[in-house]
C-alpha positions as CSV (number, residue, x, y, z in Angstrom):
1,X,13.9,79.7,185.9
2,X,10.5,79.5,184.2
3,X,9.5,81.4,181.0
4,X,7.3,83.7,183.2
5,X,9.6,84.6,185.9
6,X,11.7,88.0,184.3
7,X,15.1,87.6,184.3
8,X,17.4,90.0,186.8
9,X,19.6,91.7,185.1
10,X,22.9,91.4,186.8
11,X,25.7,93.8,187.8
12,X,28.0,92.6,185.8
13,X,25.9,93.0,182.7
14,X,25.6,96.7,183.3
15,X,29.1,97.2,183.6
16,X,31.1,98.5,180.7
17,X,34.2,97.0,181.4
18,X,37.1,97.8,179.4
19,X,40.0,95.2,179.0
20,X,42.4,98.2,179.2
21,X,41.7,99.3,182.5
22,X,42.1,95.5,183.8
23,X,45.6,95.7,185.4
24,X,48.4,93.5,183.8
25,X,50.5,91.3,185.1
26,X,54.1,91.2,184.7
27,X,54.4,87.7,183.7
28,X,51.6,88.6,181.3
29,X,53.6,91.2,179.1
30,X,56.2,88.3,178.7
31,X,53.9,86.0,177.6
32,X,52.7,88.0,174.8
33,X,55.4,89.6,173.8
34,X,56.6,85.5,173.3
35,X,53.7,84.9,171.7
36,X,54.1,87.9,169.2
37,X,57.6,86.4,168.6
38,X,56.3,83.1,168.0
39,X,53.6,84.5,165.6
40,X,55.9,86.2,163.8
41,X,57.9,83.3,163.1
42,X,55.1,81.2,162.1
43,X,54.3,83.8,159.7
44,X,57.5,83.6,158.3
45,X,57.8,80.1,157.5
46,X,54.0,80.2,156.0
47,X,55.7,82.7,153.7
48,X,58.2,80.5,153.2
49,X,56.0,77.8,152.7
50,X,53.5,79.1,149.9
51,X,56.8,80.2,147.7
52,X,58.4,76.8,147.8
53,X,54.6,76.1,146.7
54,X,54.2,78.3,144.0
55,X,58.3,77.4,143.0
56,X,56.9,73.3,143.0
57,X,53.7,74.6,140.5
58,X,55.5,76.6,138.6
59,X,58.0,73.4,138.2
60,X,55.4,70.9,137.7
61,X,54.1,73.3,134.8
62,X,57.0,73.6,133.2
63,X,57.8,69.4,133.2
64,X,54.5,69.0,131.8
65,X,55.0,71.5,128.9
66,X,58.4,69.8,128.4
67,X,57.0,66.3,128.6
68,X,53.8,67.5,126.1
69,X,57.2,68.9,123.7
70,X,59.3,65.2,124.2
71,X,55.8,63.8,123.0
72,X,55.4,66.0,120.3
73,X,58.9,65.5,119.0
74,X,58.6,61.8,119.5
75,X,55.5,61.9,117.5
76,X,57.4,63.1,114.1
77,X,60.5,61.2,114.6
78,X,61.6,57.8,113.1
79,X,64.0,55.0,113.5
80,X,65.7,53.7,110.9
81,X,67.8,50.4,110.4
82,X,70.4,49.3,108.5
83,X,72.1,52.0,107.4
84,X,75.8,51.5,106.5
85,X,78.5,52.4,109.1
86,X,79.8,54.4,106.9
87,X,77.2,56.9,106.4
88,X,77.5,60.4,107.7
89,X,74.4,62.4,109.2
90,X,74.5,64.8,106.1
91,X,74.2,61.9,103.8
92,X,71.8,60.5,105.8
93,X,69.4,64.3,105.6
94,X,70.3,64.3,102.0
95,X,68.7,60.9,101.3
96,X,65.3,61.7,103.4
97,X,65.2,65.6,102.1
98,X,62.4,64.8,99.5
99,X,59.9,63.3,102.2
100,X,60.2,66.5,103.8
101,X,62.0,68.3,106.0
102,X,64.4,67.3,108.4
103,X,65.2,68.6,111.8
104,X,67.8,66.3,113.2
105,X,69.8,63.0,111.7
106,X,71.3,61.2,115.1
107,X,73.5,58.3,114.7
108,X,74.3,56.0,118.0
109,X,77.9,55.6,118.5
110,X,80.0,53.2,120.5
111,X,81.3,55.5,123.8
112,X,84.2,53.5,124.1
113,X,85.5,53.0,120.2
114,X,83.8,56.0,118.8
115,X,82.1,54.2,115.8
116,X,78.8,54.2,115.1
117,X,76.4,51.0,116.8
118,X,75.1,48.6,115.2
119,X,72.4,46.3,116.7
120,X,73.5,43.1,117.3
């Protein structure tokens, strides 16, 4: 068709069809109502999907903030050697109370004799 010839309208374009009037089949209904079944379900598990999601973030959130706190407690906490095996935890905060405070004293014991290690 050239850009001078006008163009025929056709019959179809003057229709006002409406998809409701179009007769259904009865394999048709089926079909959709499968369909709807099957959308449903996927909507479900996307559901499903973006709380497991949200459950992982929130997770990952809190292990950060705990890791930041191990670092943050690691940062103000010392080792310290040979210290006689006699020594109790109290003794221990009561030497190291005028360098500050003191949160926790731990001493490493032996699981299967109870006494404290000592690095060999």
């Amino acid at each position: 068709m050239s850009d001078t010839e006008e163009r025929k309208p056709r019959e179809e374009d003057e229709q006002n069809l409406d998809v409701s009037e179009v007769p259904a089949e009865a394999g048709d209904d089926e079909e959709m109502a499968a369909m709807k079944t099957r959308l449903a379900a996927m909507e479900q598990e996307a559901a499903k999907l973006r709380e497991m999601q949200s459950n992982i973030q929130g997770e990952n959130n809190f292990a950060q903030h705990q890791h930041e706190h191990k670092e943050d407690i690691d940062g103000r906490s010392i080792f310290v050697g040979n210290v006689d095996y006699g020594a109790s935890p109290e003794e221990i905060q009561d030497h190291f109370k005028g360098v500050g405070s003191i949160n926790r004293v731990t001493i490493l014991l032996d699981k299967f004799t109870g006494s404290p290690k000592g690095l060999v």
